[in-house]
N, C-alpha and C positions, 0 to 999 in steps of 0.2 A: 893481558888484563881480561880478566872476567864482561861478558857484556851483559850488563844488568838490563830487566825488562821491569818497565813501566807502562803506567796505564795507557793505552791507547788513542785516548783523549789529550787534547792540552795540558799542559803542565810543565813545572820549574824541578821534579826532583832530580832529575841530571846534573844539577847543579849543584847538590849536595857531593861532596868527595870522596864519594862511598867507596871502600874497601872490600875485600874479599874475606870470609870467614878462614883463618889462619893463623900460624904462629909469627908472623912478618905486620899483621897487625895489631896482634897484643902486645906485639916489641916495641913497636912505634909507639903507643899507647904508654906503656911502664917509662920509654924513655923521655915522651915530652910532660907524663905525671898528668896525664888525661884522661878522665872518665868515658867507657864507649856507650856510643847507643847504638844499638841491635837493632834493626829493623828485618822480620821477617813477614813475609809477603809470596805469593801464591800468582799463579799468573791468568787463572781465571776465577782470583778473589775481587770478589765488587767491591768490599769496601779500604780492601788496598789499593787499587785505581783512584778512590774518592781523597782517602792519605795523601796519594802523589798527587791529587790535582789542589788540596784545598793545603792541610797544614807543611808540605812539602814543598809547595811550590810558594810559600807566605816567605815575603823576604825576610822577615825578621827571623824566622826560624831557620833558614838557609844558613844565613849569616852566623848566628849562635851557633848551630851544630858546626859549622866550620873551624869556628873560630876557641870553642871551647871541647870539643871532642874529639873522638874517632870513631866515624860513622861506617859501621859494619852491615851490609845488606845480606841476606842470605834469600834463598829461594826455598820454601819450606818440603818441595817436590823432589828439589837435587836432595837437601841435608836433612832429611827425618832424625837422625842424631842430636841434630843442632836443635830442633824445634821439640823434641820430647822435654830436654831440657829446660829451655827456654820459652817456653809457649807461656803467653799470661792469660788464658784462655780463651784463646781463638785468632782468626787473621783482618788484618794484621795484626801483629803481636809488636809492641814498641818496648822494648825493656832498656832500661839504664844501666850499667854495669860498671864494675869498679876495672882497672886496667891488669887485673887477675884473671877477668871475668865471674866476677862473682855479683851477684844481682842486686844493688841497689834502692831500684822502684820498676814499675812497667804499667803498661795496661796495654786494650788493646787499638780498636781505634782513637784517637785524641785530635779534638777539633781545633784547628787556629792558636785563638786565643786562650786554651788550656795547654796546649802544644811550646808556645810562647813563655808561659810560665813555667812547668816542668822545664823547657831547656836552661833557662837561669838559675831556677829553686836547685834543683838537681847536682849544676858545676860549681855552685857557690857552698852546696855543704859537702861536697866534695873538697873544695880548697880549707874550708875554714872549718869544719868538723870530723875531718879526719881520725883524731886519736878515738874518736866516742861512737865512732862507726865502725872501725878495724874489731875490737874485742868482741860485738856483736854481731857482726860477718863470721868468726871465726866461730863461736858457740852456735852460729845457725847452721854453720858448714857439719859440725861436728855432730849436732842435733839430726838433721837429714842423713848422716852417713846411720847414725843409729834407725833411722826409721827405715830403712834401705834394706838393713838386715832382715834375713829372712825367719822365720820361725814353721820349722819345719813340723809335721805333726801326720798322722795316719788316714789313708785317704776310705772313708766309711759312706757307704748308702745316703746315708744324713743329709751329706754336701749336696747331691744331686737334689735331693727333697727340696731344703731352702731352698737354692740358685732357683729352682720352679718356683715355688713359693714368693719369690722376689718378683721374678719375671708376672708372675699373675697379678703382684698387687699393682706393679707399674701398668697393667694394660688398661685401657682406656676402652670402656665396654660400648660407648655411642659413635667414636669413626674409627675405632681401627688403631692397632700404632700402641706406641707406646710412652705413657709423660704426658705431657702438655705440650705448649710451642715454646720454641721452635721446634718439628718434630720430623725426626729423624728416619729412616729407613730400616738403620739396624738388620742386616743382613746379618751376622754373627748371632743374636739373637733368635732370629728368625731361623737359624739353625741349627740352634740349640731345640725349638719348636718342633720341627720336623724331625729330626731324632726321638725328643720326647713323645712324640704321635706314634712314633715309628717302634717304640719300646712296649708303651702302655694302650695303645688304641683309646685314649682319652678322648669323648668327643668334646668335652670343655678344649682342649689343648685344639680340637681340630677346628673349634668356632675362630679361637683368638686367630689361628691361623688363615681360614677364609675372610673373617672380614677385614683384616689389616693385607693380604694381599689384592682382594677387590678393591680397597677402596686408596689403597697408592694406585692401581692402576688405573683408576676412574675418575682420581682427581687432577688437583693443577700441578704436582709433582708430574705426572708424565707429559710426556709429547704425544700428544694421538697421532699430530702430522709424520713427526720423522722417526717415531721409536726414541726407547733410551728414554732414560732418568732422570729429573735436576737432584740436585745434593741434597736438598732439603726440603721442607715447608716451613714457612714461615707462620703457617696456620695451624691450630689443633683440628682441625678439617680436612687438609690437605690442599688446600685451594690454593694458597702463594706461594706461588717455587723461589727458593734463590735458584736464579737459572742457567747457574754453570752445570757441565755435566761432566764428569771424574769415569776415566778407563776401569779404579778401583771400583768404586761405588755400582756402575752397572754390569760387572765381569759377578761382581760376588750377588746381585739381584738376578742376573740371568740362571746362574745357580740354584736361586733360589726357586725363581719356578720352574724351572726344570725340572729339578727335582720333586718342587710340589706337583708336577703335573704327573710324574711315574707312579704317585700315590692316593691322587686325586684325580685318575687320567679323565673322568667327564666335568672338572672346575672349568675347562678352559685356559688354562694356564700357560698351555703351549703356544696361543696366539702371540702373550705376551714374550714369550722367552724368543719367537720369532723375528718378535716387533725388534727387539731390542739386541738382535743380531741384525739385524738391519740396517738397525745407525751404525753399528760399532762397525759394519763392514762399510758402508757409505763416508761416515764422517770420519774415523778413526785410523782404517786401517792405510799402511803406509806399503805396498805393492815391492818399491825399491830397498826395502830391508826385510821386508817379507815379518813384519810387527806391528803393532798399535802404536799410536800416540797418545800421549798421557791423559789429553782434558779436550774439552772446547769451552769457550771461553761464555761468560754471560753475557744477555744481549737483550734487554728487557724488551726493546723495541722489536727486536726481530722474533720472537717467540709472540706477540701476539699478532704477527700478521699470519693471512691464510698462504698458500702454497703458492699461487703465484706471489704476492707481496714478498716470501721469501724470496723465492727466485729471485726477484729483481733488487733483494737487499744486497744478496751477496750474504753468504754464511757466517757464523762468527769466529774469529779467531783458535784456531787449533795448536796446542803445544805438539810437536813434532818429537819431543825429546820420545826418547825410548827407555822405559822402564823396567827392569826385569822380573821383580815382585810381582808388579801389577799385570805385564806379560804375563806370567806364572796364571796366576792368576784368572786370566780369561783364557790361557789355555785349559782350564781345568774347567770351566765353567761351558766351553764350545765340545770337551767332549760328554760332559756330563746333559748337555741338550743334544749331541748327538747320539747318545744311547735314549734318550727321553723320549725322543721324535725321529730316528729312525734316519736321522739327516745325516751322509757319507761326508757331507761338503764341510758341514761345523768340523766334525772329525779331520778331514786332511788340513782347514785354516788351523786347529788346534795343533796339529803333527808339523805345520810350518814354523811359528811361531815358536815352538820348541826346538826345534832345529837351528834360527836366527841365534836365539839366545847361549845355545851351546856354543856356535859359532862365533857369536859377540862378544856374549859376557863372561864365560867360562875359560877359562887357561889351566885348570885341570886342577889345580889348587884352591881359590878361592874365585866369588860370584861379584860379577861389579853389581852397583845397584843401578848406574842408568848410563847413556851417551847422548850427547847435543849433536854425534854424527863427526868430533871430530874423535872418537877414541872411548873406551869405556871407561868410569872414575868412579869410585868410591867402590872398593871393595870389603866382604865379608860381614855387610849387616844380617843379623838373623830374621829379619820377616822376609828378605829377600830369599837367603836360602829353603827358609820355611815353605815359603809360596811354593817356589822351583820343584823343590824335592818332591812337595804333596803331586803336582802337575805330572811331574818322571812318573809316579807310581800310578797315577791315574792312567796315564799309557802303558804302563805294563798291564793292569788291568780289565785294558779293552780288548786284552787274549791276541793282538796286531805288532808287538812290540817287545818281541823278548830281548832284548839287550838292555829293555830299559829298569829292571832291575838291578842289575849291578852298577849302573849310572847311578841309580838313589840312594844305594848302597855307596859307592864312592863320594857323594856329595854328602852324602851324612855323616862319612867319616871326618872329611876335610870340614864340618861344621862342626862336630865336636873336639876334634885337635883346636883349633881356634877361638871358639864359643864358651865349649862344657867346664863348667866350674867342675875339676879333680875333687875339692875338698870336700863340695857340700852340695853337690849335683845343681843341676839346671843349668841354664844359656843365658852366658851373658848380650845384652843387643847389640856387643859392638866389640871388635875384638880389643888386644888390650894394647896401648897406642899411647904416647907423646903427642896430648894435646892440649890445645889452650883451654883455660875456663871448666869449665862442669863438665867437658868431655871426656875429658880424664878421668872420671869416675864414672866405671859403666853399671848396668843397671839388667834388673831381671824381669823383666817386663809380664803381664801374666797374659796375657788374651798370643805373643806369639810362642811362649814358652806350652804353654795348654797347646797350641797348633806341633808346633815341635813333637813332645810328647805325643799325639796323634798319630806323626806320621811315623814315629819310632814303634810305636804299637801293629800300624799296617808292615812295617817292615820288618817286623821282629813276627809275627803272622805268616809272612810270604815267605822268610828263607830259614823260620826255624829258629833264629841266632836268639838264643834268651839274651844277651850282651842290650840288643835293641829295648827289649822290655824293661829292661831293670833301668838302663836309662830315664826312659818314661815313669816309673815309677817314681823316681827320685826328684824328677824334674818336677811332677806334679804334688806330688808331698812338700815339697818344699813353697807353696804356699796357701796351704790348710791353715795356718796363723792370720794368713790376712787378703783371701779370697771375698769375704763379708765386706773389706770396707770398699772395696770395687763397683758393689752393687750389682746393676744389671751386666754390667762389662766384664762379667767373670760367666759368662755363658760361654763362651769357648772351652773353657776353666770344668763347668756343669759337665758340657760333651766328654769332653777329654775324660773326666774321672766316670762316666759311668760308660765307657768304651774298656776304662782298666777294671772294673770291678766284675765283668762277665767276662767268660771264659772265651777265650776269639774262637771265631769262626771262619772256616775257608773252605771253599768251593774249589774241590781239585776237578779239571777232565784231562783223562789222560789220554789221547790220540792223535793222528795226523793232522795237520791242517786242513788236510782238505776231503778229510772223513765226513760224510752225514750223520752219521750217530752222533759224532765229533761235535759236531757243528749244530744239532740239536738241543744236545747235552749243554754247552756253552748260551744259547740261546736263553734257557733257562734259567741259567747264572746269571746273566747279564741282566734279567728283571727281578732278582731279589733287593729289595731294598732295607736290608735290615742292617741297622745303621753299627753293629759291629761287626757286619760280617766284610771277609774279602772274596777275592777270586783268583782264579790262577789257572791257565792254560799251559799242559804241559805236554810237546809233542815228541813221541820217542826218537832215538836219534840225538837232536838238538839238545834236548834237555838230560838226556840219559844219567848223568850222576843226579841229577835232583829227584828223579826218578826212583831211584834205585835207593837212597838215603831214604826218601821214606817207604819204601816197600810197598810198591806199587808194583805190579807185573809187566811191564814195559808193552807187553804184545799185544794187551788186551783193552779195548776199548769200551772206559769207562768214566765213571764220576763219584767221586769222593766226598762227603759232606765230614770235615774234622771238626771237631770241637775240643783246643786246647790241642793235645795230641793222641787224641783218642778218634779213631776214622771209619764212617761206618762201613759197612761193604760194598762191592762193584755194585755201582745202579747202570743200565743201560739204557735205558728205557727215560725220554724227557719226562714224561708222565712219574714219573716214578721217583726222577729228582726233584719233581715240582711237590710231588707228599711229602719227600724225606724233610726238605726244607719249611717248606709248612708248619709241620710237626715240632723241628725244632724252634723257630717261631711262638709257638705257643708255650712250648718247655720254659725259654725263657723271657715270656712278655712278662713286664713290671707289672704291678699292683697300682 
C-alpha cells in the first residue's frame, strides 16, 4: 500500500480510503458504478495541508467520499503524467471523475461547506443523469483529441520576433518579473532573455534582464538567511513568498545566474548563484545516495525568524524522494556555475549526482523518473529524459568527460524508440501504455518537446550525425500551428527555433590533455557564451577516429572554429581563438 503524505498539522484525511492511482482502482470504481474523486496534492503545498486539515478532515465530507466514491490521491511530484492531465489549475487540484476516468467537474482548493456540496451535487448526477452526461463526455473526449492534434508548418525568423514581442509586452517595467501576481520566477523565460541578449546585444533585453534578476533577489522571494528560492510571490513586488522551496525551481534559477553572471561578470550575480548552492548543498543534498531531495516544505513561521530562532525551530520538513529530471537538472545547473565561478567543487557535486542517477535510475534502456529509496518507479517520461541527456552533454562539454557523448547518444536513442512520433515527428511525454483514464492518450507537450529538439541540435553539432538535426527540425515544426496560443510558455519553443535557424557552431581543440597550448586553447572555449555555439575536446589517441572523420591532423595542436561544416584553419595561439570567435560573433549577431 502506497503511504500517502498529509499535512503535518492535525487533521482527519487518513480517514478518507484513499487508493492509489491505478487500473485496480478504476476496476473497483466501474465495478461498484462509482464516480472517483482525484485528489492531487504536493508535499510542500500549503494549501493542500489546509484541504487535509479543513474540508478533509469535515466528517461529513469523510463520510460522503467513502460512501459514494472512489477516492484516488496522487502526489503530483511521483505522477507529473497524472497531474498534466488532471490539473484544474493549480494544488491542490480536486477533480470529480466518471469511473472511466474522464473529468466530470474539479477545482482547486474547496472549503468545507462547498466541499460538502460538491460531494452530493456531484454522486447524485452521477446516479440520476447519466444518459445526458455520457454523449457529452464523449464529444468532449473527441473535441480534445482534435485540439491535441498537431499542425505542423515552417520554422521562420518571425517565430522568434513574436515569442520576444510577447515576452516584452508581459514584462512589468516598475519591479521586474513578468504578469502581475501571483508572480512567478520563470526561469525558462528568463532563458530565453539571455539567449536573446546573447544574439542581439539588446540593451532593452539587457534592462528587463537586470532589473527582474535584482529584484527576486532583493525581495521576499529569497532567503538572505539560508540561500535558495520560494516558488513564488504572492506579490507583483516580490515581497510575499509562498514559502516552500522546489530542487526544480532553484537548479534552473542557479542557471540562471550563472549564466547571467558569465555575461554580466560585474552584476554580481555570482553571490547569488553561491547563495543558492548553499542551501541546495545544506538543505537538499542527501550524502547517502550521493543526490538531492526534491523540496522543503513551507513554514510561514520559521522563515520569518532570524538565525538563531531558526536554529531553535528546527528546519522544515524535506522530501527525501529522489528525482531524476530535477537531479538532471541541477546537475547542469552546478556545472554551468562551475564554469561561471571557477568552482572545482559545484563541478565534481555535479559529476556525483550524475553518476547516482546512471547508477539508480538507468538500466540501459529506459530513465525512472524518481525513488522513495525503496527502488526506482515510473519509467520513460520525456522531461526526464530531457533534463538527463541536456546534463550528459553539458559534461561532455566541460572537455573532463569523454565517454559522456555516447551516453547522450545512447539515451537519446532509447528516448526516441519509445517517445518519437514515426509518423509526424516530435515526443510524445509518456510512452505508449495500458492506462486508466486520460493517460492513455498521450500528449506533445511544447516547452519539453523545444528542450528535446535542443539537445538533438547540440548532439547532432558534437558527432556530425544530421539524423539528430532532422529530428529537431521536425519536432519543432510541429508546433508552428499553435506555439502563439502558449503565450509566454513557448519561450523554450523561441530558444529552440532560433538555435535551428543559425548555422551551429563548435569549438574543436585538438590535443593532449595535458598539453598547455591544449589547455589554453580550451580555456578560451569554455568563456564563449554564444547561445548556439558548442564545444568539444578532442585528445589524439582517445578520440582518433573522430579526429580523422573530420580531418583534423591528429599530431598537431590546435583549435577549430566550424560553422555548420565548414572549419576554419589551425589557430594555436588563445589570443587568436579568442578574435576568431569574436568575429564570428559579430557575423551572426541578430538585428
Amino acid at each position: 500500500m502506497t503511504d500517502f503524505h498529509f499535512s503535518p498539522r492535525p487533521n482527519r484525511a487518513s480517514e478518507i480510503a484513499w487508493r492509489s492511482w491505478g487500473d485496480e482502482a478504476f476496476a473497483e470504481a466501474r465495478s461498484a458504478d462509482k464516480p472517483v474523486l482525484l485528489a492531487i496534492s504536493a508535499v510542500w503545498c500549503h494549501w493542500c495541508h489546509v484541504m487535509d486539515e479543513t474540508s478533509y478532515s469535515d466528517a461529513d465530507v469523510i463520510r460522503g467520499i467513502n460512501e459514494r466514491y472512489i477516492p484516488i490521491r496522487v502526489d503530483n511530484d511521483e505522477r507529473p503524467d497524472v497531474n498534466r492531465r488532471y490539473n484544474m489549475g493549480g494544488w491542490p487540484t480536486t477533480a470529480f471523475l466518471t469511473p472511466d476516468g474522464e473529468i466530470l467537474n474539479g477545482a482547486t482548493y474547496i472549503p468545507p461547506d462547498a466541499m460538502r456540496h460538491y460531494v452530493a451535487e456531484v454522486a447524485d448526477v452521477w446516479r440520476d443523469k447519466r444518459s445526458e452526461l455520457e454523449p457529452r463526455l464523449r464529444e468532449l473526449k473527441e473535441h480534445e483529441a482534435e485540439a491535441h492534434d498537431q499542425k505542423a508548418g515552417d520554422l521562420e525568423p518571425e517565430i522568434v520576433g513574436a515569442i520576444a514581442a510577447l515576452v516584452r509586452g508581459q514584462y512589468d517595467p516598475e519591479y521586474g518579473g513578468f504578469g502581475r501576481e501571483p508572480k512567478f520566477p520563470q526561469p525558462k523565460l528568463l532563458r530565453f532573455l539571455i539567449d536573446e541578449y546573447r544574439r542581439t546585444m539588446s540593451d532593452d533585453v539587457a534592462k528587463m534582464l537586470h532589473k527582474t534578476l535584482a529584484a527576486m533577489a532583493s525581495g521576499g522571494m529569497y532567503d538572505a538567511l539560508e540561500g535558495g528560492f520560494f516558488r513564488y510571490s504572492t506579490t507583483r513586488a516580490w515581497g510575499i513568498p509562498h514559502f516552500e522551496k522546489m530542487l526544480e525551481d532553484n537548479s534552473e534559477l542557479l542557471w540562471i545566474y550563472g549564466e547571467a553572471h558569465r555575461t554580466f561578470p560585474s552584476a554580481g550575480y555570482d553571490r547569488i548563484a553561491r547563495d543558492v548552492m548553499r542551501w541546495m548543498d545544506a538543505s537538499l543534498w542527501r550524502e547517502d545516495v550521493r543526490a538531492f531531495s526534491g523540496s522543503q516544505d513551507a513554514d510561514e513561521r520559521y522563515y520569518t525568524l532570524d538565525a538563531a530562532g531558526r536554529a531553535a525551530h528546527g528546519a522544515p520538513f524535506v522530501d527525501r524522494r529522489v528525482y531524476s529530471g530535477w537531479n538532471a537538472l541541477a546537475a547542469s545547473a552546478y556545472l554551468a556555475a562551475a564554469n561561471a565561478l571557477g568552482d572545482d567543487r559545484a563541478h565534481d557535486r555535479a559529476v556525483s549526482v550524475m553518476r547516482s542517477l546512471g547508477q539508480r535510475m538507468w538500466d540501459g534502456t529506459a530513465l525512472a523518473h524518481f525513488d522513495r529509496g525503496d527502488g526506482p518507479e515510473l519509467r520513460g517520461l520525456l522531461a526526464d529524459y530531457v533534463a538527463t541527456i541536456t546534463a550528459v552533454l553539458d559534461e561532455y562539454e566541460t572537455g573532463q568527460h569523454p565517454n559522456a557523448l555516447s551516453a547522450a547518444a545512447e539515451m537519446a536513442a532509447a528516448m526516441g524508440r519509445t517517445l518519437e512520433d514515426p509518423l509526424s515527428g516530435g515526443f510524445w511525454d509518456a510512452p505508449e501504455r495500458d492506462a486508466p483514464g486520460r493517460l492513455a492518450r498521450r500528449e506533445k507537450p511544447i516547452e519539453e518537446g523545444a528542450a528535446a529538439a535542443e539537445l538533438l541540435l547540440r548532439l547532432a553539432a558534437l558527432t556530425g550525425d544530421r539524423h539528430w538535426h532532422e529530428s529537431a527540425v521536425r519536432t519543432l515544426g510541429g508546433f508552428v500551428g499553435e506555439y502563439r496560443q502558449w503565450g509566454q510558455f513557448a519561450a523554450a519553443f523561441g530558444s529552440a527555433v532560433a538555435r535551428t535557424l543559425s548555422e551551429p557552431r563548435l569549438v574543436v581543440v585538438v590535443g593532449p590533455a595535458d598539453d598547455p597550448v591544449a589547455k589554453a586553447l580550451w580555456q578560451i572555449a569554455l568563456q564563449s557564451d554564444d547561445p548556439n555555439g558548442a564545444r568539444q575536446w578532442l585528445v589524439p589517441g582517445r578520440d582518433a577516429e573522430r579526429i580523422a572523420a573530420r580531418g583534423y591532423p591528429g599530431e598537431r595542436v590546435a583549435a577549430y572554429v566550424c560553422i555548420g561544416t565548414v572549419c576554419s584553419a589551425p589557430i594555436t595561439a588563445a589570443a587568436g581563438l579568442a578574435a576568431e570567435l569574436a568575429g564570428v560573433r559579430r557575423r551572426f549577431r541578430a538585428d
